[in-house]
N, C-alpha and C positions, 0 to 999 in steps of 0.2 A: 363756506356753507352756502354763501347766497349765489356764485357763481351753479353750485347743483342743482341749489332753489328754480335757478331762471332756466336750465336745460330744461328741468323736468316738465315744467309748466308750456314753456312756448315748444319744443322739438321732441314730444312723445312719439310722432309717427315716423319721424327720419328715423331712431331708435329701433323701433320696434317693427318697421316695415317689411313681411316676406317676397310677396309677389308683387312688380311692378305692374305700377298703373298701367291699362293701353285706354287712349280715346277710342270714344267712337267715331269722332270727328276732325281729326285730323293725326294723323303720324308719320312722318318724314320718310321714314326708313322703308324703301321700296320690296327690301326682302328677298332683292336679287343682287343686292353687292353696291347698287347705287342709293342714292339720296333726293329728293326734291326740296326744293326753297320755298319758302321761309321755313327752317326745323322747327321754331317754333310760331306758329300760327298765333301770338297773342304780344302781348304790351310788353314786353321786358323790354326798357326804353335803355338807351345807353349803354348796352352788354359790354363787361371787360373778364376775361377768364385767366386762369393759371393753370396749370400741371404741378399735382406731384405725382411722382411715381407714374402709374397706367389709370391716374384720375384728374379730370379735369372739373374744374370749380368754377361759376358762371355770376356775375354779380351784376345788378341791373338799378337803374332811377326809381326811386319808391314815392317820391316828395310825399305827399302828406298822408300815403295809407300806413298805417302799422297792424301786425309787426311791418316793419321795414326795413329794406334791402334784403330782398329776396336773393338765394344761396341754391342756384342749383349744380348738380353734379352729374356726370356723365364721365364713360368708360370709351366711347368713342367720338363725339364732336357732335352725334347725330339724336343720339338717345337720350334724352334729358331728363332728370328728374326732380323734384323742389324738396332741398336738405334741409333746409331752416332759413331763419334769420338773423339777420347781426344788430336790430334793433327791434326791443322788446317794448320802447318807448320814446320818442322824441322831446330832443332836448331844444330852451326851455320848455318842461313839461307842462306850465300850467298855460303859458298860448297855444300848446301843440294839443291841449284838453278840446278848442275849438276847431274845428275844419278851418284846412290853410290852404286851399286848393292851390298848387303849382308852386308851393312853398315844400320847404323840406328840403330831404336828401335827393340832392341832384346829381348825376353822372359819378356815380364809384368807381372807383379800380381797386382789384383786388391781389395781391403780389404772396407767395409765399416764402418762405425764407427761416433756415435756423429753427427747424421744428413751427414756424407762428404762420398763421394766417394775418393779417395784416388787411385792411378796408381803408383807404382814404374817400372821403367824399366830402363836396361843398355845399352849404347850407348858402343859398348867394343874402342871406339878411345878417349872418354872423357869423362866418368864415370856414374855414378847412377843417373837418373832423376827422381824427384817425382811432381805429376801434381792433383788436384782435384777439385771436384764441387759439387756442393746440388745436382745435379742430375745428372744419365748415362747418358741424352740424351745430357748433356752441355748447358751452357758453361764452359770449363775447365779453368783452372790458368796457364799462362806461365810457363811452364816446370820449376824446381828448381833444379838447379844441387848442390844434396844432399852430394854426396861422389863422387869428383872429382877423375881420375886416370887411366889410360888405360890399358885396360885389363879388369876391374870390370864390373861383370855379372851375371844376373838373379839372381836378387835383391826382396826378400819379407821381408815386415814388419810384429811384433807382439808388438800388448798392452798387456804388461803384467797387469794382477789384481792389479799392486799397483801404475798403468798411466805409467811407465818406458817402454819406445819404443826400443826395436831393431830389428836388420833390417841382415838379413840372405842372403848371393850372392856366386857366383862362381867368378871362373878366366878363360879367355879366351889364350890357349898356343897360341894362333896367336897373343897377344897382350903384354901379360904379361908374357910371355915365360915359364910359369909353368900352368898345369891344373890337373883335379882330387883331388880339395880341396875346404872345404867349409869354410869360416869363416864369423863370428857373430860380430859385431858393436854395439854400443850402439849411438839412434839416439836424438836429443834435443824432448821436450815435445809437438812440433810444427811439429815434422818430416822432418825440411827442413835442420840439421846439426847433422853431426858426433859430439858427445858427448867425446864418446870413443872408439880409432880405432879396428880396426879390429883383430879380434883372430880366430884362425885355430882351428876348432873344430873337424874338422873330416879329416881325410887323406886316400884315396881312392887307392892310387896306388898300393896297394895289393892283395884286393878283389873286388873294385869299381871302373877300370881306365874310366876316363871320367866322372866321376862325377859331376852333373851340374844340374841345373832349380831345386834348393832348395825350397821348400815352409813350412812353422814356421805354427805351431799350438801350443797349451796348451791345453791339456783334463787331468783331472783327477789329477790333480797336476805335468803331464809329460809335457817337453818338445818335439816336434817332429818334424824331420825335414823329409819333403816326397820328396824322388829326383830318377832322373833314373841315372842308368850307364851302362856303357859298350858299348855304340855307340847307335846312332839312330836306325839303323836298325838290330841289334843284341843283341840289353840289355835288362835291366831287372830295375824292382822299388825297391827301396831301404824304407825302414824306419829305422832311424835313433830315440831313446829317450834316455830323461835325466832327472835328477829331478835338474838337475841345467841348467841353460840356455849356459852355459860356455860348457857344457860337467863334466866328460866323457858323451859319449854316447854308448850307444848300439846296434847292427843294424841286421837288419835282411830285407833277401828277404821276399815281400810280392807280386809281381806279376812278371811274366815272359808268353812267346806265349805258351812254353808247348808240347803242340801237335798240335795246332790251328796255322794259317795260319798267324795271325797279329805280323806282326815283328815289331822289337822294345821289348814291349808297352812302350813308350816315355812318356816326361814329363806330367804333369796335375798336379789339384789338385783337393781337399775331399771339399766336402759341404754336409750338413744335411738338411731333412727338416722340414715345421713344425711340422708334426708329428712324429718326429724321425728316419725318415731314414737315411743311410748315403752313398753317390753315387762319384763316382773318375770320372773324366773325362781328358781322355789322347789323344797325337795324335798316327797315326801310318804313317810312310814314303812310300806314292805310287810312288815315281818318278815323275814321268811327272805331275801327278795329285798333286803331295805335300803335305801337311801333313794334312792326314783325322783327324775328331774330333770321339773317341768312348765312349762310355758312360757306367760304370762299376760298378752293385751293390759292396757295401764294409759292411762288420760288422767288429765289435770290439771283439778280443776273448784274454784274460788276457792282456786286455790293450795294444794288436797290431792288425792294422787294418790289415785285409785280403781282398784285393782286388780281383775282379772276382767269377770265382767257384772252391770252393778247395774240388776238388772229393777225393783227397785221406786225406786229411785234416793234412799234414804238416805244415800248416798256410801260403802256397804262391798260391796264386791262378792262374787260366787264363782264357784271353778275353773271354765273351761272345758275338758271333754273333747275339743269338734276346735273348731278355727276358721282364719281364713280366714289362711294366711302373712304375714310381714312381708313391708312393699314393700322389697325391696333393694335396687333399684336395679339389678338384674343376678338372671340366670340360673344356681342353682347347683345341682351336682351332687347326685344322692342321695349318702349317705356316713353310716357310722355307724363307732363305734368298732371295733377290730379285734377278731377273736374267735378264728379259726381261726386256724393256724400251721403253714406246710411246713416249717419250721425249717431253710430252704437261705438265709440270708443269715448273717455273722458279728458278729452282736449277736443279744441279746434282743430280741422282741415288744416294743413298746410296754406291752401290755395284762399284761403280767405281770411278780407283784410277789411281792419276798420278805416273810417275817414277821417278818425282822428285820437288821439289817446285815451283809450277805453277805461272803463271803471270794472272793478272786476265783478260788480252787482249786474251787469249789463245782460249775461249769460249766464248758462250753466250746463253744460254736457251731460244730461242723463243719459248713462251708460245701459242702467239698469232698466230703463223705459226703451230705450235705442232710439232717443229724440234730442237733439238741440233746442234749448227751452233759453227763448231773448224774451226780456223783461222789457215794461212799456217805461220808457224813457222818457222823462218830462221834456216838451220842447224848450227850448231856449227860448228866451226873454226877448229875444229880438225877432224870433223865426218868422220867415216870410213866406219860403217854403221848403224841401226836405235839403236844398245846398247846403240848407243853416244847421241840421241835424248828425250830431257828433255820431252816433249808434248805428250807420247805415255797415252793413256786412257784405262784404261784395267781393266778388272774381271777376279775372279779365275774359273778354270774348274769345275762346279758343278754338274759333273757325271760321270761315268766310259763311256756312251755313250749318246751324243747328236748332235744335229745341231744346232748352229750361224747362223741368216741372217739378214742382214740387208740391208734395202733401203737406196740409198744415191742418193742426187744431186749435182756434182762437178762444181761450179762455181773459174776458176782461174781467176788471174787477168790478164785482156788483157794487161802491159805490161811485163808479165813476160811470161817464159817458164817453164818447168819441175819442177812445183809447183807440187806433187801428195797426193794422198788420199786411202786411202784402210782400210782392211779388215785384223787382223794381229794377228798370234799366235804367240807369244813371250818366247823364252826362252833363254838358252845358244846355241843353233840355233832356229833359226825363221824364220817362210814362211807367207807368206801373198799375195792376190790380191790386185796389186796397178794399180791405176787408175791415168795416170799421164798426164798434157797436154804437146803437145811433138810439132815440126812442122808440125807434116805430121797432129794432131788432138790428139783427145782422143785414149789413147792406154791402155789396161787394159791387166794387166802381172800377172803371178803366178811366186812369186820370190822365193829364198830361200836363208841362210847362215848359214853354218854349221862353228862352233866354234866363232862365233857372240862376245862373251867377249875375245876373241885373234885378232880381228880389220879386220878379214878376209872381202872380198866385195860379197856385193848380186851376187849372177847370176840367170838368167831370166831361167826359162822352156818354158814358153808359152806364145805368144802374140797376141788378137785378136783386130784390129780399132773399136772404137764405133762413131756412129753418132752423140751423143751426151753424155752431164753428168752424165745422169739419170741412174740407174742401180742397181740390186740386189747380194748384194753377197754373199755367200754361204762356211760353213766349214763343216765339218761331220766328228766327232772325234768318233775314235771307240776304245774299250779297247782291246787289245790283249796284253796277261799276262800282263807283268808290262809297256806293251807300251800305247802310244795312237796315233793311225793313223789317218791322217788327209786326206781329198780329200777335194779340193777346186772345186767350181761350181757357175756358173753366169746366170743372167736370165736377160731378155732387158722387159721382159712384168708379170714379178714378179709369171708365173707361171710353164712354160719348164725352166727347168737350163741346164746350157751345161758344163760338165767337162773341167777343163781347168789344163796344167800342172801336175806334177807327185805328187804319194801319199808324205808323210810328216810324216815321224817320230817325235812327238811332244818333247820335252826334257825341263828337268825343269828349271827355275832361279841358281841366288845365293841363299841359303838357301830359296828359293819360289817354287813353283808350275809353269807348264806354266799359261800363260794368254791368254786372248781373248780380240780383242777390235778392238780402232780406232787410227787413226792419220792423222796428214794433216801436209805438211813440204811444204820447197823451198829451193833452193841452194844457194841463195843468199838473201842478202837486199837490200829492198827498202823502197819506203815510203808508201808502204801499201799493204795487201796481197788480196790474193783470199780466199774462204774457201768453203765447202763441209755444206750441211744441212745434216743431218741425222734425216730420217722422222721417223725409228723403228730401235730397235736392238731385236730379240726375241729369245730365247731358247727354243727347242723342241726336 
């Protein structure tokens, strides 16, 4: 019963979804037979996907938003859509109650097999989690901490041909005080126990420092392990094979940026499909924007995969910016992740994630009003500023340029004061319009805090009185090089906006992207709050 409980609750829209979302602001699929990079224009840090059948399943780093481990699916490589989640709560829940910035679920992979879905992923504070379900949309299985230990990271499994499972990870030097090494496990027949512990298969610190987000194949009687190194924004893919799972192994560069503009190319992994293709999917690090998803023809030439295009044909490739779609055997919709939001069904969006394990008093989906209604949350005992505030609600930037707006109605409680609400882009500084009841009345500010994770305090740019709660509010993120500039703007009649406050250099998370969203707070408790409807949130 509680497995339906948890569907019903966290995946009503994957359910019940007819027409695929399309942005307005970004969609891969050119609509002539080819594709442009990055498919997805937003934060899915770590992509690892699988095939079954004519569908493909996309699993990405969540660390500390929930739900977590976002589940998207697509019918071609190109099209993507957000299925659900494989966590509805982070475990231990009651630190994960707190924001854990850059903590969490880090680098998944997702495998299917025997009817299951299957998720491994590392927590680097308390070891290897493995989570699964008959289906991506869920419900998933309380997390199973696999391979206990701190430090352990980016974790994939492999069935070998004779049922014997192991299970391939890194090391975190923040955790486990050593990195640039990969070693191999042997896991029980159920996947939820070490067998036989861990062995160092490969050692990096020569040619491969930072060696990490391993992903396990078997083709051709080879063992293979597909990993990047050399940093985020500076490395390069590695292949790793062996005819023994233990090693040795052999290794060679198989993609690097080249001459192309995409740095990194960062972790991913290989899927084929049914007609024998075979396509990589990596990220690459925009900053503020976070880590794009790009999508990479690969072949196999003497039994090593070459990823990209290899013009001079050394066997290492580089990114493609457009190329020509996978053959899929079928005709599929455009469709991109969700963005906008009328807020008339009774669940959460998809596409929106708390900062840290929610209380279910927090919201409440009026379906019947067609408004998302957040309750003003007491700040925390130690709050300095909103980094410290569990209740922020946020989606990733999903473009190099768009506009955020949303309508809101601020109802505080009449016996409190400096209850506020707003409109907030979040990162390791963040600005936002807040709307806060004050004595003199409604007062709506363009705030800002620069170095937000070192406890620094807001300061106000600009402050105008409103008459009342009602009000529109407005972000406009613009890409300039690796920036994204933000101007805030407010409207009283949802059509003239009036600039309010200074431009906003956006700046990323902990290992995230910035975000966009909402929140509703108060400085104190009492025995009951005010809260804010939100009638729409749209992207354009």
């Amino acid at each position: 019963m509680r497995r339906i409980l948890l569907s019903v609750v966290f995946f009503p829209l994957a359910l019940c979804a007819q027409t695929p979302y399309v942005s307005n602001v970004w969609v891969a699929d050119r609509e002539n037979g080819t594709y442009k990079n990055p498919v997805l224009y937003a934060d899915y840090s770590d992509p690892d996907l699988c095939r079954t059948g004519n569908d493909y399943y996309m699993v990405s780093s969540s660390f500390n938003a929930i739900p977590g481990l976002q589940i998207l699916h697509s019918t071609d490589l190109v099209n993507w859509t957000i299925a659900g989640y494989a966590l509805a709560k982070q475990t231990p829940e009651a630190v994960f109650a707190e924001p854990q910035h850059g903590n969490g679920a880090w680098a998944p992979s997702i495998r299917y097999r025997h009817g299951e879905f299957y998720i491994f992923y590392g927590d680097p504070d308390y070891g290897i989690y493995m989570t699964k379900s008959e289906t991506a949309e869920g419900a998933w299985d309380a997390p199973v901490l696999v391979k206990p230990g701190k430090g352990l990271i980016d974790p994939c499994p492999l069935w070998d041909d004779d049922g014997r499972v192991y299970l391939v990870h890194a090391f975190a030097g923040s955790r486990a005080g050593i990195k640039s090494l990969l070693a191999v496990c042997e896991l029980s027949s159920d996947a939820k126990s070490v067998v036989r512990e861990s062995v160092i298969v490969y050692d990096g610190h020569e040619v491969d420092p930072t060696v990490e987000g391993p992903k396990f194949y078997k083709r051709n009687g080879y063992y293979y392990i597909l990993a990047p190194a050399g940093g985020v924004t500076t490395g390069w893919q590695v292949a790793l094979r062996s005819k023994n799972v233990y090693g040795p192994y052999e290794r060679r560069m198989v993609l690097t940026s080249g001459t192309t503009a995409v740095n990194g190319p960062h972790q991913g992994g290989w899927v084929d499909t049914p007609g024998g293709e075979d396509w990589f999917i990596h990220f690459q690090d925009l900053g503020a924007y976070g880590r794009v998803v790009h999508l990479q023809p690969l072949k196999w030439v003497n039994d090593w995969p070459v990823i990209g295009i290899d013009s001079d044909g050394d066997g290492c490739g580089e990114p493609v910016l457009t190329h020509q779609k996978p053959n899929a055997g079928q005709t599929s919709p455009i469709a991109t992740p969700a963005e906008s939001d009328e807020f008339n069904t009774s669940a959460l969006g998809l596409q929106w994630q708390w900062h840290a394990n929610p209380m279910p008093w927090w919201w409440f989906a009026h379906a019947e009003k067609g408004v998302l209604r957040l309750y003003a949350v007491p700040q925390p005992e130690t709050y300095k500023n909103l980094w410290d505030v569990p209740n922020l609600l946020l989606q990733k930037f999903p473009a190099p340029d768009f506009t955020a707006t949303v309508k809101l109605t601020f109802s505080p409680c009449g016996k409190l004061k400096n209850e506020r609400t707003g409109l907030l882009v979040m990162g390791l500084d963040y600005a936002l319009l807040s709307l806060e009841n004050t004595p003199e009345g409604f007062v709506l500010s363009q705030n800002e805090c620069r170095d937000a994770d070192r406890g620094n305090p807001e300061r106000t740019n600009a402050s105008v009185t409103l008459d009342n709660g009602t009000v529109y509010l407005r972000v406009k993120v613009e890409r300039q090089g690796v920036s994204a500039l933000c101007t805030f703007s407010y409207s009283i009649n949802g059509e003239t906006y009036r600039q309010i406050g200074e431009p906003f250099t956006a700046r990323e998370g902990k290992w995230i992207g910035a975000k966009a969203g909402l929140f509703c707070s108060r400085p104190s408790t009492f025995n009951d709050a005010g809260w804010v409807d939100t009638d729409w949130f749209r992207v354009n």
